[in-house]
Biopython code that builds the backbone (N, CA, C, O; Angstrom):
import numpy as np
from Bio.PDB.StructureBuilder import StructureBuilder

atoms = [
    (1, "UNK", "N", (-15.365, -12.632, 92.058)),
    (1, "UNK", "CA", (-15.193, -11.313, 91.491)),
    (1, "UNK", "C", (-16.088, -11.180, 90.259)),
    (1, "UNK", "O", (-15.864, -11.965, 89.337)),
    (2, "UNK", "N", (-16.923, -10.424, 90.145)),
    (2, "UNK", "CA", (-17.769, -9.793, 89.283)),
    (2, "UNK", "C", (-16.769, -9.154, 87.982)),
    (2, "UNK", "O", (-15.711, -8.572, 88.220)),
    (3, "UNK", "N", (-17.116, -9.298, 87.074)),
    (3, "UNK", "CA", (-16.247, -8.929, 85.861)),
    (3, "UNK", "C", (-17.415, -8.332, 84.782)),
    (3, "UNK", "O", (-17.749, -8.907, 83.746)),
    (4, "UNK", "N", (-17.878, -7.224, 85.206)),
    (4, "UNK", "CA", (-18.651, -6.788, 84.064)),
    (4, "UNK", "C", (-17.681, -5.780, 82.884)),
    (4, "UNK", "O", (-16.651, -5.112, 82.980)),
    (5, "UNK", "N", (-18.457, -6.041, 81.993)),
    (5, "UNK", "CA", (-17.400, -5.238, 80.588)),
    (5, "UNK", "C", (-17.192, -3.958, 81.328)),
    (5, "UNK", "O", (-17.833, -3.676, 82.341)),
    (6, "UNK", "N", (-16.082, -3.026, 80.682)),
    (6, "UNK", "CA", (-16.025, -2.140, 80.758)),
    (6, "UNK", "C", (-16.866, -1.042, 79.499)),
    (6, "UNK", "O", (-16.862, -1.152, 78.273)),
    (7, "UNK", "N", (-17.434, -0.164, 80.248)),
    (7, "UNK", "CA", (-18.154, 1.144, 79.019)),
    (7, "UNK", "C", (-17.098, 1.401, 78.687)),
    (7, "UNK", "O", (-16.141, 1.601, 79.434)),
    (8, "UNK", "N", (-17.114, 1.447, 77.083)),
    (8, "UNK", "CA", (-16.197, 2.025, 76.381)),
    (8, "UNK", "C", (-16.152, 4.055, 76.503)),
    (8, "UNK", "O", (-15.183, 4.711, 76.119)),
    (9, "UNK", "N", (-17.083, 4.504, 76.949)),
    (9, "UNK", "CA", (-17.174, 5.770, 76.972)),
    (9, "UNK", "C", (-16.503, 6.128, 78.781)),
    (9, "UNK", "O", (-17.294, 6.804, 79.438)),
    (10, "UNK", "N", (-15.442, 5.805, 79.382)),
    (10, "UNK", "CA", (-15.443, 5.562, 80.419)),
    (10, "UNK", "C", (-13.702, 5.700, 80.482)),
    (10, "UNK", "O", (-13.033, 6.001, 81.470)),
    (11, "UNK", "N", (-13.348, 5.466, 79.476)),
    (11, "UNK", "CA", (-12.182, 5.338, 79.055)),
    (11, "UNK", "C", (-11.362, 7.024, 78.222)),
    (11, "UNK", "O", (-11.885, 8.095, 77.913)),
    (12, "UNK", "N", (-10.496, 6.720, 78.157)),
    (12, "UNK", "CA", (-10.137, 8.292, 77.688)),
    (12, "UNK", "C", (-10.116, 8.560, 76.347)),
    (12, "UNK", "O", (-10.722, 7.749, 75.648)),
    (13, "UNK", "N", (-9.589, 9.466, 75.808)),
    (13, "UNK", "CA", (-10.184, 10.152, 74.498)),
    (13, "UNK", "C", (-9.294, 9.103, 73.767)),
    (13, "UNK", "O", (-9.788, 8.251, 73.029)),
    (14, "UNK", "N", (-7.507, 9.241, 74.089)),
    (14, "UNK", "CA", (-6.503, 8.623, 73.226)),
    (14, "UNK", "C", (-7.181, 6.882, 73.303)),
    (14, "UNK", "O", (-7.037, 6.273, 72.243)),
    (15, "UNK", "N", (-7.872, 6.096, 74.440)),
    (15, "UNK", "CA", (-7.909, 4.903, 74.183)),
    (15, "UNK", "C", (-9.312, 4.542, 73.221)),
    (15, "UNK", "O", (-9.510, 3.655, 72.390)),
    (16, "UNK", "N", (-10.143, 5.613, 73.718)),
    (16, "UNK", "CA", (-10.868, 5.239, 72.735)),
    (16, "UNK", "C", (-11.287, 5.910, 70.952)),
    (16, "UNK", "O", (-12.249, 5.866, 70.184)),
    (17, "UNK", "N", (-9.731, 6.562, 70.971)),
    (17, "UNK", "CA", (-9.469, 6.521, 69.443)),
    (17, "UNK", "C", (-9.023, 5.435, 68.998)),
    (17, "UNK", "O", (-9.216, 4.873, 67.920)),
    (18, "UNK", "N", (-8.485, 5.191, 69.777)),
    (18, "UNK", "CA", (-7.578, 3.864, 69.414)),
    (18, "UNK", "C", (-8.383, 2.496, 69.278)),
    (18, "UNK", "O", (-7.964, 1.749, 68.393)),
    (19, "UNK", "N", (-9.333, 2.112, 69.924)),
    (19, "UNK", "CA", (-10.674, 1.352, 69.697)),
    (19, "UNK", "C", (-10.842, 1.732, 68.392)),
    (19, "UNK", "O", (-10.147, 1.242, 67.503)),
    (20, "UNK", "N", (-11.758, 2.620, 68.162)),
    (20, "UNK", "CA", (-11.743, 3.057, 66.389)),
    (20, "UNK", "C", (-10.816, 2.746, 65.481)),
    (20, "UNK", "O", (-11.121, 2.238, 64.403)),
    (21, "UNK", "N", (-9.329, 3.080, 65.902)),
    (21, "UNK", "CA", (-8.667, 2.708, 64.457)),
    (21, "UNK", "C", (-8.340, 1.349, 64.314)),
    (21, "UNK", "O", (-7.964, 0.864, 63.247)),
    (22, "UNK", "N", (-8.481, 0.685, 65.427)),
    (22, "UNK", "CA", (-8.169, -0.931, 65.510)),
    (22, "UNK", "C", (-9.090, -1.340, 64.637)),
    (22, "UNK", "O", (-8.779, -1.949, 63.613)),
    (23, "UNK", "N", (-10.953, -0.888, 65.123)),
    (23, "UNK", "CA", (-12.299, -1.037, 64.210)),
    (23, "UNK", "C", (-12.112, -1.077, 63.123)),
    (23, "UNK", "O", (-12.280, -2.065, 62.407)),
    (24, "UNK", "N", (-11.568, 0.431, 62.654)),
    (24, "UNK", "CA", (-11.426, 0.253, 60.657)),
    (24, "UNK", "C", (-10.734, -0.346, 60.045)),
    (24, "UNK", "O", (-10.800, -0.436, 58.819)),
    (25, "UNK", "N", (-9.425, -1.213, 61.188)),
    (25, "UNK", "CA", (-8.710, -2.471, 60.277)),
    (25, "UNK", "C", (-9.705, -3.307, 60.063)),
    (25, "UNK", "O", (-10.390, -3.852, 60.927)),
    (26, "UNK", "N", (-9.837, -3.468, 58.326)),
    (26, "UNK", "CA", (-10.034, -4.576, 58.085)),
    (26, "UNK", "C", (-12.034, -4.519, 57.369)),
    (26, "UNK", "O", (-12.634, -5.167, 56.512)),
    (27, "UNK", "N", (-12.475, -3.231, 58.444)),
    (27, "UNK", "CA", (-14.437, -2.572, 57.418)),
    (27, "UNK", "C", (-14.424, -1.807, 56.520)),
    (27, "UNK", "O", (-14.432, -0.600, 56.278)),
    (28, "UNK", "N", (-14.392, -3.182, 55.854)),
    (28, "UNK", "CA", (-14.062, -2.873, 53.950)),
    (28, "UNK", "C", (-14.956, -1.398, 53.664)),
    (28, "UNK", "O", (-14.575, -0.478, 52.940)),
    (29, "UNK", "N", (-16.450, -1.464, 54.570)),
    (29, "UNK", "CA", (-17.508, -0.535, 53.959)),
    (29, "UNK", "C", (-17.160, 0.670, 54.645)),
    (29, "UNK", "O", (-17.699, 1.656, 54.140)),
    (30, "UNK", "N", (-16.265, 0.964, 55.862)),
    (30, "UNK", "CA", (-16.163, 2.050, 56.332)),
    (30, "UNK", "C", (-14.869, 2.786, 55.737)),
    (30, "UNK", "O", (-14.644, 3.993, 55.815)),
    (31, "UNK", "N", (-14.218, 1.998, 55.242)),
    (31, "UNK", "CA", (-13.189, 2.356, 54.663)),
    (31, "UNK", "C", (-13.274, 2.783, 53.274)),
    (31, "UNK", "O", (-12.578, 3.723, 52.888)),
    (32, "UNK", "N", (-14.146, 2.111, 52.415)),
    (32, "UNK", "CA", (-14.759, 2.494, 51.221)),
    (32, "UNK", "C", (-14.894, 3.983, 51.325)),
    (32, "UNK", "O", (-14.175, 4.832, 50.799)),
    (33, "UNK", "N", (-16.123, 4.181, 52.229)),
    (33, "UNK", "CA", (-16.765, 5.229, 52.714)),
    (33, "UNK", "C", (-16.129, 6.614, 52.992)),
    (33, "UNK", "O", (-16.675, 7.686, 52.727)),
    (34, "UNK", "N", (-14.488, 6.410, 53.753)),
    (34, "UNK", "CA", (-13.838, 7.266, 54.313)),
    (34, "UNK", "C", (-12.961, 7.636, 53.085)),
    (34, "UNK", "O", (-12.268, 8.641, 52.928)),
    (35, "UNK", "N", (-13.109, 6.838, 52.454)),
    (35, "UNK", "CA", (-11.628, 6.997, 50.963)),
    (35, "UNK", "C", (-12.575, 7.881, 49.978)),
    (35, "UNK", "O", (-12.033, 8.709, 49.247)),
    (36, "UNK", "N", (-13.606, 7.758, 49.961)),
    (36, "UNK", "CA", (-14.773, 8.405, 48.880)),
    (36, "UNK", "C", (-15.082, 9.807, 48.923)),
    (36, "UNK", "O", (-15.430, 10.527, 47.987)),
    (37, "UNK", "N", (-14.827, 10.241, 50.719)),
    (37, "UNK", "CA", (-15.034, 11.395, 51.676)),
    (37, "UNK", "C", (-14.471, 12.247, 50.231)),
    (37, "UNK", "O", (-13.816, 11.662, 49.368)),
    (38, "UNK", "N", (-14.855, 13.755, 50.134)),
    (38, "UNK", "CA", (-13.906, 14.668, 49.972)),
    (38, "UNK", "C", (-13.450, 15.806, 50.673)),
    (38, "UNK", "O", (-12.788, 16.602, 50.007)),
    (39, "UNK", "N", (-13.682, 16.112, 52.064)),
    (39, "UNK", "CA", (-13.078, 16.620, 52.979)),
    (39, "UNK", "C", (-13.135, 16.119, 54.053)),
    (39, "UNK", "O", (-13.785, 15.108, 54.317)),
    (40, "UNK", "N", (-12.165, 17.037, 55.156)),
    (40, "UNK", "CA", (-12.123, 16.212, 56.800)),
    (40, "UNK", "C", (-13.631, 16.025, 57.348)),
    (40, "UNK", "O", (-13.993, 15.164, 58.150)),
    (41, "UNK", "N", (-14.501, 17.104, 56.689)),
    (41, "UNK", "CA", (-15.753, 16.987, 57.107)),
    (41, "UNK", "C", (-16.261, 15.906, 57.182)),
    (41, "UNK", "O", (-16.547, 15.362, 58.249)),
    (42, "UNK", "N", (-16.503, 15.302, 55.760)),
    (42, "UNK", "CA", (-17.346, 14.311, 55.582)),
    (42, "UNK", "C", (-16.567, 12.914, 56.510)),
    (42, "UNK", "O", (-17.256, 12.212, 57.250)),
    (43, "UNK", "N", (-15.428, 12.731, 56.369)),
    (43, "UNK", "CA", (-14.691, 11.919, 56.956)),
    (43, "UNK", "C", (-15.001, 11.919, 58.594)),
    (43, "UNK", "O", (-15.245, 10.859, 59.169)),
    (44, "UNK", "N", (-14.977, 12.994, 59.188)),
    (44, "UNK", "CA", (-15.679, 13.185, 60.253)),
    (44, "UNK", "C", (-17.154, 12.411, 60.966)),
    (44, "UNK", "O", (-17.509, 11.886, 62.021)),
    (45, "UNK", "N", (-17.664, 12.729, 59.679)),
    (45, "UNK", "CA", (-19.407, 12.131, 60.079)),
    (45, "UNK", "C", (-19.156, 10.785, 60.250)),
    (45, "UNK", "O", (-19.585, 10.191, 61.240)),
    (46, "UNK", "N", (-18.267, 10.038, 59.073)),
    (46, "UNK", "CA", (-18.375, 8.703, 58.915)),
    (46, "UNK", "C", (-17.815, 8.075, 60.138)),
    (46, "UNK", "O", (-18.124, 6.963, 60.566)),
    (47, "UNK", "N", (-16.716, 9.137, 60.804)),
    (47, "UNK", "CA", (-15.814, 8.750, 61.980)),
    (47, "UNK", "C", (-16.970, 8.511, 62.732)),
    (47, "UNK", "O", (-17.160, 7.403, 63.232)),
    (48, "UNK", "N", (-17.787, 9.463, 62.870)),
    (48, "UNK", "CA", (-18.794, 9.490, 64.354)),
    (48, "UNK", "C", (-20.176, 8.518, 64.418)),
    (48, "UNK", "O", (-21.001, 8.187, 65.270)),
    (49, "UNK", "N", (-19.868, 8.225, 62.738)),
    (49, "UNK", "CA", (-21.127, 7.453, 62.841)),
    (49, "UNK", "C", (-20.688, 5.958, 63.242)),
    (49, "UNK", "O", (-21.528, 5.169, 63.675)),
    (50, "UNK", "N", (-19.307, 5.592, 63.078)),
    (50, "UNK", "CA", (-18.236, 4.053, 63.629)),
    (50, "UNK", "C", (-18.093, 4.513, 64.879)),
    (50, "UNK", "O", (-17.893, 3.577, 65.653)),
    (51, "UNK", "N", (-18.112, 5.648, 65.447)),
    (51, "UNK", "CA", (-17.776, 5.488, 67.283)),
    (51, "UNK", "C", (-19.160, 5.195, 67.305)),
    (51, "UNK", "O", (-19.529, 4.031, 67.148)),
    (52, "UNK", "N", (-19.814, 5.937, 67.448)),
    (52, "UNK", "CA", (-21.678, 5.732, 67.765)),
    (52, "UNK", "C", (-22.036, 3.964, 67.395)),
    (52, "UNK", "O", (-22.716, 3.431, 68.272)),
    (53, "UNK", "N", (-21.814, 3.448, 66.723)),
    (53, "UNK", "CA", (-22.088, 1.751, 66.164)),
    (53, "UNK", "C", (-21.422, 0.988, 67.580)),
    (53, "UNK", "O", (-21.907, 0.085, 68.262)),
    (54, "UNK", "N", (-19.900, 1.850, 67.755)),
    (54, "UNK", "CA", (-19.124, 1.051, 68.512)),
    (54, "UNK", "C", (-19.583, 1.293, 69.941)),
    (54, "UNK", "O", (-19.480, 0.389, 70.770)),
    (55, "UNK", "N", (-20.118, 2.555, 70.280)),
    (55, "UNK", "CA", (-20.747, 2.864, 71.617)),
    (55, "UNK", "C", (-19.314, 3.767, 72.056)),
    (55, "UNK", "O", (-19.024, 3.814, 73.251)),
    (56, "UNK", "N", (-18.823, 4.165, 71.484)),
    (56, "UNK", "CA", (-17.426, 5.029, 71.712)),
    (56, "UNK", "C", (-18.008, 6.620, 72.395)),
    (56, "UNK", "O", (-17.292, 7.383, 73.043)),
    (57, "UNK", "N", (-18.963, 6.773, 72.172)),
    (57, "UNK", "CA", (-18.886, 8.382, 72.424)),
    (57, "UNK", "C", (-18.023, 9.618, 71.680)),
    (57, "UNK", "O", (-18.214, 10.831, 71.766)),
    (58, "UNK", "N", (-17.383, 9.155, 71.202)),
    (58, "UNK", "CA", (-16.414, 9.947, 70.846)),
    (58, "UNK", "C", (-17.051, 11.609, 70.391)),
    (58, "UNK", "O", (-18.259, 11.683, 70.615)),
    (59, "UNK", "N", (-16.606, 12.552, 69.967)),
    (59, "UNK", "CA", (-17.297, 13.911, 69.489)),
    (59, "UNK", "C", (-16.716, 14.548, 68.631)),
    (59, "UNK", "O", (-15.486, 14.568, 68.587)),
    (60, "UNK", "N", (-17.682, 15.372, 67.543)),
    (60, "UNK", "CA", (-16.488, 15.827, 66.401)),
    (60, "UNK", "C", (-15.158, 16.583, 67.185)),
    (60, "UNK", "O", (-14.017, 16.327, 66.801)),
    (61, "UNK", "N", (-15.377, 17.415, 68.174)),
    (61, "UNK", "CA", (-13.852, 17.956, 68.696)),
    (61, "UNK", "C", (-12.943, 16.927, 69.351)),
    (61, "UNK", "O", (-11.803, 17.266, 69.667)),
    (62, "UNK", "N", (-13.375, 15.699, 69.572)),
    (62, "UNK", "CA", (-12.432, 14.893, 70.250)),
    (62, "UNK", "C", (-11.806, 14.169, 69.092)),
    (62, "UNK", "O", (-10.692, 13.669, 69.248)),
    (63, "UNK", "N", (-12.536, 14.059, 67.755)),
    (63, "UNK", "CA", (-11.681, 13.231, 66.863)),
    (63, "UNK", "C", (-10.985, 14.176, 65.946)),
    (63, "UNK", "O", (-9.991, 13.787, 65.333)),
    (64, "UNK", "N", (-11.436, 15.397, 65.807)),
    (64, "UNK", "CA", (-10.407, 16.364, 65.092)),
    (64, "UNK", "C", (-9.219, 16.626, 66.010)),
    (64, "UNK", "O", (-8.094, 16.429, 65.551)),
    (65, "UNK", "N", (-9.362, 17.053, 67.270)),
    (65, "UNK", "CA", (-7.930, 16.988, 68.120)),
    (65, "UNK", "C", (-6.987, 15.928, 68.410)),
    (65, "UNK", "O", (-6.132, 16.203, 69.252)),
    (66, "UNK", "N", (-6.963, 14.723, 67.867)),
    (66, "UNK", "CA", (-6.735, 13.455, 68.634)),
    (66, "UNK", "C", (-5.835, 12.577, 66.923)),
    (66, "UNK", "O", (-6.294, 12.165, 65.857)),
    (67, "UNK", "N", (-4.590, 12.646, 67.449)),
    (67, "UNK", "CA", (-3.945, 11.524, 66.357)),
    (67, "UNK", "C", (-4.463, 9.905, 67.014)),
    (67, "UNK", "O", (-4.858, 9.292, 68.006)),
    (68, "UNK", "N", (-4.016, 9.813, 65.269)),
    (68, "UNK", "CA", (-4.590, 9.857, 64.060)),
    (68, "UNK", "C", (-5.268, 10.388, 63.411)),
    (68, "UNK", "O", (-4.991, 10.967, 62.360)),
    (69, "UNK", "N", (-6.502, 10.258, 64.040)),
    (69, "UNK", "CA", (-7.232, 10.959, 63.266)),
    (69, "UNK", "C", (-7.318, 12.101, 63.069)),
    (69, "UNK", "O", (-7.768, 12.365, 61.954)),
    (70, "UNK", "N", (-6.995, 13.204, 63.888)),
    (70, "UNK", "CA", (-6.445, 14.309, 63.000)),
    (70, "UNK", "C", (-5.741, 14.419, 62.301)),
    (70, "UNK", "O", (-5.827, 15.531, 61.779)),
    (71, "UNK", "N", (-4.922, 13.794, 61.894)),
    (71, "UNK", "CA", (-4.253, 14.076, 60.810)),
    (71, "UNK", "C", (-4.617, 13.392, 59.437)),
    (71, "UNK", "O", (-4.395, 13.782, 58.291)),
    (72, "UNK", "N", (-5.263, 12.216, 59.913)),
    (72, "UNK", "CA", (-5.895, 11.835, 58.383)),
    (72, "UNK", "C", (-6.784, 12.851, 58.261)),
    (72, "UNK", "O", (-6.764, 13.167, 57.072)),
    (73, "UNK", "N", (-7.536, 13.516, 58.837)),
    (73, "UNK", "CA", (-8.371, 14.726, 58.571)),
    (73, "UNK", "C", (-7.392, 15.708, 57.703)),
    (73, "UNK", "O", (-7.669, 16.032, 56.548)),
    (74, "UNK", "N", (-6.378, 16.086, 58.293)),
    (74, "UNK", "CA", (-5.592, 17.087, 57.927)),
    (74, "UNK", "C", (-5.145, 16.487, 56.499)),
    (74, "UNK", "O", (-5.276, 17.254, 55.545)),
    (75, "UNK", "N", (-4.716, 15.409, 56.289)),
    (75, "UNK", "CA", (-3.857, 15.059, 55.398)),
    (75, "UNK", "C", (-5.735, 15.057, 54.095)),
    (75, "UNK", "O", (-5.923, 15.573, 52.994)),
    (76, "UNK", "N", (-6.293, 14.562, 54.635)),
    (76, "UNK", "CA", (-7.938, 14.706, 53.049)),
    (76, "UNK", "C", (-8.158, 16.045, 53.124)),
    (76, "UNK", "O", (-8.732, 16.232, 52.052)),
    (77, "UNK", "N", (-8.082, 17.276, 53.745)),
    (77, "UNK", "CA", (-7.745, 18.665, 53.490)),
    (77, "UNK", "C", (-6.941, 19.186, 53.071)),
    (77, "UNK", "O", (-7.066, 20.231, 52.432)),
    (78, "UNK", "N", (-5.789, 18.563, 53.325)),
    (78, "UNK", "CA", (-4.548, 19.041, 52.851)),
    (78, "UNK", "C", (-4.281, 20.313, 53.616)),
    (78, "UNK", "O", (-3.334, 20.890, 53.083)),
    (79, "UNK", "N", (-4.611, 20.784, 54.357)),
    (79, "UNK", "CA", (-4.274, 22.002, 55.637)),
    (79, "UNK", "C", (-3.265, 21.628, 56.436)),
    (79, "UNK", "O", (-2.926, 20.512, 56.832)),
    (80, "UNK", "N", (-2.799, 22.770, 56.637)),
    (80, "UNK", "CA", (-1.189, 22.223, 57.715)),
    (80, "UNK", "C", (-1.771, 22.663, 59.009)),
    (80, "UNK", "O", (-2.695, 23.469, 59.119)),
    (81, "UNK", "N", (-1.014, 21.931, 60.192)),
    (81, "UNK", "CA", (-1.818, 22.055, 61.317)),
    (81, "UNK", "C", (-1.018, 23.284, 61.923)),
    (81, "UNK", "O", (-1.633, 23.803, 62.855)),
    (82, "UNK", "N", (0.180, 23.870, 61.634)),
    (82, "UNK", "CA", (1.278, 24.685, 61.885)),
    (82, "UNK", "C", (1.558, 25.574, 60.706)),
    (82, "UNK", "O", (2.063, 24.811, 59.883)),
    (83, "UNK", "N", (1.512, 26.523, 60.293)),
    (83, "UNK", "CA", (2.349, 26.957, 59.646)),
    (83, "UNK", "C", (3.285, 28.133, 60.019)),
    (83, "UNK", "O", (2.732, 28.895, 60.812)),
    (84, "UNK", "N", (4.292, 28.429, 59.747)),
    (84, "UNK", "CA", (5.451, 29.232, 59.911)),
    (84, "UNK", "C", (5.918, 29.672, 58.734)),
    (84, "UNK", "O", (6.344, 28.905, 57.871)),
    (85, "UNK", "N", (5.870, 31.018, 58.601)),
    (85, "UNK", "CA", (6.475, 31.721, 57.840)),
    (85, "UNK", "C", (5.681, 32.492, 56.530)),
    (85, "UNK", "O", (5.287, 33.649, 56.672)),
    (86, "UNK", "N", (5.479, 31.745, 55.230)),
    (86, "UNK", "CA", (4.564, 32.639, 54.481)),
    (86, "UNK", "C", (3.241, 32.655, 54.368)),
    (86, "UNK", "O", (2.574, 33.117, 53.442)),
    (87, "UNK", "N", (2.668, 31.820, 55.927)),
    (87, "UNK", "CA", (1.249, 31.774, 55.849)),
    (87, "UNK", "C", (0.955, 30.300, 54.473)),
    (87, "UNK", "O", (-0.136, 29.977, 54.005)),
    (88, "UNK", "N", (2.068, 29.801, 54.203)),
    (88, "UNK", "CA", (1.101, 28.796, 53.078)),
    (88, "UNK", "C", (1.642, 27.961, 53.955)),
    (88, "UNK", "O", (2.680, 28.072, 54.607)),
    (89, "UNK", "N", (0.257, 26.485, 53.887)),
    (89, "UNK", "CA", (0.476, 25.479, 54.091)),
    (89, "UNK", "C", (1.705, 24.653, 53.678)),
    (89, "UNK", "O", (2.220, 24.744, 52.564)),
    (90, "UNK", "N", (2.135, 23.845, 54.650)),
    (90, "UNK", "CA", (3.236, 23.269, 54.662)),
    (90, "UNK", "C", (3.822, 22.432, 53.162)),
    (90, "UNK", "O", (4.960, 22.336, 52.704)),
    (91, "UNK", "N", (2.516, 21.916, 52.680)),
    (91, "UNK", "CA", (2.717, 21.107, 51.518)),
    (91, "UNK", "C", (2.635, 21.748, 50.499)),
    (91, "UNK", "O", (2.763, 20.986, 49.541)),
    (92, "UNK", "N", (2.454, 22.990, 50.133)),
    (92, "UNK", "CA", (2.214, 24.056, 49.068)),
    (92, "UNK", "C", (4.101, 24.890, 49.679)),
    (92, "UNK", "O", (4.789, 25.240, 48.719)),
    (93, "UNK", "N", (4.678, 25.102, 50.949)),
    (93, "UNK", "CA", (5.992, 25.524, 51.039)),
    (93, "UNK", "C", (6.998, 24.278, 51.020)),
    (93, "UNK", "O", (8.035, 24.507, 51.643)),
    (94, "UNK", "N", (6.927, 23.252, 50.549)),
    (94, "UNK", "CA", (7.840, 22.135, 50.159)),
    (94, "UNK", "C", (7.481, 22.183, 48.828)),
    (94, "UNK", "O", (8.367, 21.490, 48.327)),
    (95, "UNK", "N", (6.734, 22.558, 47.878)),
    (95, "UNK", "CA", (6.796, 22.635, 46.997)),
    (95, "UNK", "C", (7.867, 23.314, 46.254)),
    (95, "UNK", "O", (8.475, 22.906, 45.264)),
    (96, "UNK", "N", (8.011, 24.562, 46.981)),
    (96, "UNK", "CA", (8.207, 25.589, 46.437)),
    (96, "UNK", "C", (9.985, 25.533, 46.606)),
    (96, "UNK", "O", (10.633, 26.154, 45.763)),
    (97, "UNK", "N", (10.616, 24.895, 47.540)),
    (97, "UNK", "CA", (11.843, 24.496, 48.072)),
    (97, "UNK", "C", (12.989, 24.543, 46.192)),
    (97, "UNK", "O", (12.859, 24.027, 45.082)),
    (98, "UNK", "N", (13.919, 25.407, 46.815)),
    (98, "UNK", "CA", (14.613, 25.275, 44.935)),
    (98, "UNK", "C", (14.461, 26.098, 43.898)),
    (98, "UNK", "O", (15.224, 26.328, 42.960)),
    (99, "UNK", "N", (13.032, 26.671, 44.243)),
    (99, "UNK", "CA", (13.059, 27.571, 43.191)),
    (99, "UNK", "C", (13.290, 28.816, 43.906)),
    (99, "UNK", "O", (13.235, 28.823, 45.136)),
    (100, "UNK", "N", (13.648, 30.308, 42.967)),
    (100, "UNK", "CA", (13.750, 30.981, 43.526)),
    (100, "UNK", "C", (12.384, 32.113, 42.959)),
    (100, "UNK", "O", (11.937, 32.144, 41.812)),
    (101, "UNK", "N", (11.941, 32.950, 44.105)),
    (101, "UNK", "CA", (10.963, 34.111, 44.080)),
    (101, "UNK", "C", (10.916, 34.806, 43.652)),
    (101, "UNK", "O", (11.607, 35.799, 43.879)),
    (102, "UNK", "N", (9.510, 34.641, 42.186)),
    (102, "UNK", "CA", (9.417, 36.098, 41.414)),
    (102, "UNK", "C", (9.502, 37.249, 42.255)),
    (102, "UNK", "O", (9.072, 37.345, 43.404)),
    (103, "UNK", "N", (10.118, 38.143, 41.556)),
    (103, "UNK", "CA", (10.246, 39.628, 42.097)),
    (103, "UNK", "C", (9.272, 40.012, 41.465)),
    (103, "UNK", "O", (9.048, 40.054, 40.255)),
    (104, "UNK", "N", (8.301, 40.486, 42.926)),
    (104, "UNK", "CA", (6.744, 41.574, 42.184)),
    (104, "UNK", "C", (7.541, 43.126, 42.239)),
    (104, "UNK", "O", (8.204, 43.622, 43.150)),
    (105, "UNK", "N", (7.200, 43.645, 40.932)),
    (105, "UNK", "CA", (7.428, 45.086, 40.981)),
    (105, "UNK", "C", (8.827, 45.375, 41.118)),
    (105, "UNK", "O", (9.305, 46.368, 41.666)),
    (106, "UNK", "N", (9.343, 44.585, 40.665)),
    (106, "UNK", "CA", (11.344, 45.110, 40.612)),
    (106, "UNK", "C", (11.502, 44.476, 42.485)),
    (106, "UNK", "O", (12.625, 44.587, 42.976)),
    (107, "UNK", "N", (10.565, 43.969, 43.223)),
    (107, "UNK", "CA", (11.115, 43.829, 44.509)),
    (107, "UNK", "C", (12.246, 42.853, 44.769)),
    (107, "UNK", "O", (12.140, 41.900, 43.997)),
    (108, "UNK", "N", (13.344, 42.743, 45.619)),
    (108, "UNK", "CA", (13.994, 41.392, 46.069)),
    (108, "UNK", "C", (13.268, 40.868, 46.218)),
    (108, "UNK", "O", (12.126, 41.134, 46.595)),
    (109, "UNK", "N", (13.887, 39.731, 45.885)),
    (109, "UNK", "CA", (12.889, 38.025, 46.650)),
    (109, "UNK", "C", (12.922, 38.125, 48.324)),
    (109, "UNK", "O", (13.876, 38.402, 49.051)),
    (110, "UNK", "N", (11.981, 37.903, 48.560)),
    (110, "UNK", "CA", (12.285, 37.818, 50.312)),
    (110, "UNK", "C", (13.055, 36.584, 50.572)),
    (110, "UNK", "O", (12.919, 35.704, 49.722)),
    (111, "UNK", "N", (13.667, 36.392, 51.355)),
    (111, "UNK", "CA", (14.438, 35.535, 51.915)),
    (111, "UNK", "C", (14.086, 34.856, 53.164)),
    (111, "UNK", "O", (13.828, 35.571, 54.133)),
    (112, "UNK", "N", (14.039, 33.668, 53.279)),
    (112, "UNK", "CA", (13.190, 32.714, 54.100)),
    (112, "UNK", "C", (14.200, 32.111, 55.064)),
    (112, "UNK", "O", (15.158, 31.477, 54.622)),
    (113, "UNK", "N", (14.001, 32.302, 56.460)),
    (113, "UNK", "CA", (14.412, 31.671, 57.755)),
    (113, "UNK", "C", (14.685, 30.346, 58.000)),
    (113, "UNK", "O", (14.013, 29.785, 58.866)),
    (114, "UNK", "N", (15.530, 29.736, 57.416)),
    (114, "UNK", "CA", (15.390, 28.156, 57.260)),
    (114, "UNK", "C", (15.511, 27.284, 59.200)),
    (114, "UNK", "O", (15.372, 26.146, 59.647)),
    (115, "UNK", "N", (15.781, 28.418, 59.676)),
    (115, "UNK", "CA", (15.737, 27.530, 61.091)),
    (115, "UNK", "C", (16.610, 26.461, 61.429)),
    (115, "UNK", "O", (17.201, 25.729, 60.635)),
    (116, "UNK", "N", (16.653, 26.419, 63.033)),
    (116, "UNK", "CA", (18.174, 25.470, 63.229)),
    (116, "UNK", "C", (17.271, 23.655, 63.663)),
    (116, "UNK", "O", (17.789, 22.755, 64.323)),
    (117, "UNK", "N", (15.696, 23.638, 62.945)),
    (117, "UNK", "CA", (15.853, 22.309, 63.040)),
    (117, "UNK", "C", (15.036, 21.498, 62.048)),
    (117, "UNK", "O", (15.105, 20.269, 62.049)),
]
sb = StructureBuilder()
sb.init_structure("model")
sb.init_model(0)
sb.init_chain("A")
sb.init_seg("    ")
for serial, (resi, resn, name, xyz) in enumerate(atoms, 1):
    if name == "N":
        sb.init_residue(resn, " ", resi, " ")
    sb.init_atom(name, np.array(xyz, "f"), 0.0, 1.0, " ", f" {name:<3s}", serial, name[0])
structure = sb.get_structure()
């Protein structure tokens, strides 16, 4: 039986994210690199430039859609991938949890849908 490697580009999106994040355990310089980023952008390039080294294929839409790494994207943006309700990002409406809402113009505070989950 012939046992040639398998192409890593051959494989599916989730396994070969997962190749990648196994990769950055432990590359002190890619990790440097990704911590230095200041948006998902730049974090992005550095992503594509470690699949490309690794022969991953990977593509900026396959690593922005794809946990982990979307969300470490999300989380160096700080953008919520969902939001519900006042249009603010999730981590700007946990902030806000406790206090109660200036009234613009003599208005009630609006009152917020806390939901059954």
């Amino acid at each position: 039986m012939d046992s040639q490697p398998t192409d890593p580009r051959t494989l599916s999106v989730g396994q070969r994210v997962s190749i990648l994040v196994k990769a950055l355990d432990g590359a002190k310089r890619t990790n440097e690199a990704l911590a230095n980023c200041s948006n998902g952008d730049q974090m992005v390039e550095v992503l594509l430039d470690a699949s490309s080294k690794l022969g991953l294929g990977l593509t900026r839409a396959e690593l922005t859609r794809t946990p982990p790494i979307r969300d470490w994207i999300w989380w160096k943006n700080k953008e919520a991938l969902l939001t519900i309700g006042d249009a603010k990002p999730r981590y700007q409406q946990d902030a806000d949890q406790g206090r109660v809402e200036a009234a613009a113009d003599g208005e009630q505070p609006r009152k917020k849908f806390l939901g059954l989950f």
